[in-house]
N, C-alpha and C positions, 0 to 999 in steps of 0.2 A: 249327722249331715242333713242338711235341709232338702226341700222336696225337688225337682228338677224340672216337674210339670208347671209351664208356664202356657203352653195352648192346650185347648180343649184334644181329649183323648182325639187320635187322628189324623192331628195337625203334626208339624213342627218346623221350623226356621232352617232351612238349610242358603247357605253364602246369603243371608241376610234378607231371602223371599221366604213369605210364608208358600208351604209345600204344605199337602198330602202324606202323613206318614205310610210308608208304604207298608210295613208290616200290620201295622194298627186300623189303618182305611177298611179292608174287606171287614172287621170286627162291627164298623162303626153300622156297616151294610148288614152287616148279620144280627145284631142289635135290633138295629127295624126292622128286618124282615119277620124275625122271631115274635116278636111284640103285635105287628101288625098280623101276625098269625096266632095271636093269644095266650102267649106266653106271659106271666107276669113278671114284674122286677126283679121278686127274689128268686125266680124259676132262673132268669138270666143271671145272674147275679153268681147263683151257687154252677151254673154253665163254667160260667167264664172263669172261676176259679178252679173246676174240675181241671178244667185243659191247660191251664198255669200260664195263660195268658196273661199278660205282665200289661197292670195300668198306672202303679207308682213304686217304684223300690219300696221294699217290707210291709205295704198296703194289699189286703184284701178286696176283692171287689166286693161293694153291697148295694143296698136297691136304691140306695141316694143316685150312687153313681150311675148306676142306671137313668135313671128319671131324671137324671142332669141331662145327660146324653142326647135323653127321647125328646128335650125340651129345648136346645139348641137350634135357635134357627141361623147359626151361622153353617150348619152341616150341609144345608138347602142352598149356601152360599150370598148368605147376609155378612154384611160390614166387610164385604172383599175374600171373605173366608173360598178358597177352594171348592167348588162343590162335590158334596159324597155323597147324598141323598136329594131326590127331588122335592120337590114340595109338595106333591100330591100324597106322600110315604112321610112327610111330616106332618099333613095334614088330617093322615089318617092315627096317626099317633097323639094326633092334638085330643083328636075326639073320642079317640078310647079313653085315654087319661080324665077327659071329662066328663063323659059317662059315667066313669067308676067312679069319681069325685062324690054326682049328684045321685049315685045310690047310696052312699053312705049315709 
């Protein structure tokens, strides 16, 4: 069977509006909160799978998925998306991601 995920972890379609998922939203908050507290990808990564939080039938979570996540500014409430996160909490996630970039 093919994958079901067609919006970003978070989101979903309900009577034909894009919605907030409600079980999946607090994760997408806890994601950034985590990260903007120092957490790295695979720190979240191997989190989110501890707790068997569900992000695609028979998929793992890993630090792609992550870093997809942290990188979306539709969360901030770009292209009409919902907002679950502010911009100043993606802003903060922009610049750590870039930080680590420009130490490697």
């Amino acid at each position: 069977m093919g994958s079901n995920r067609k919006q970003p972890f978070g989101y979903r379609i309900e009577s034909g509006k894009l919605v907030t998922h409600p079980e999946e939203q607090p994760w997408v908050v806890h994601i950034f909160c985590q990260y903007n507290s120092g957490a790295s990808f695979q720190e979240l990564a191997d989190e989110m799978n501890s707790l068997a939080v569900p992000y695609e039938q028979g998929k793992d979570w890993n630090k792609n998925m992550i870093s997809r996540i942290l990188a979306d500014c539709r969360y901030a409430g770009e292209k009409g998306y919902p907002v679950i996160i502010g911009w100043e909490e993606l802003e903060i996630a922009a610049k750590r991601r870039s930080a680590k970039i420009c130490q490697r």
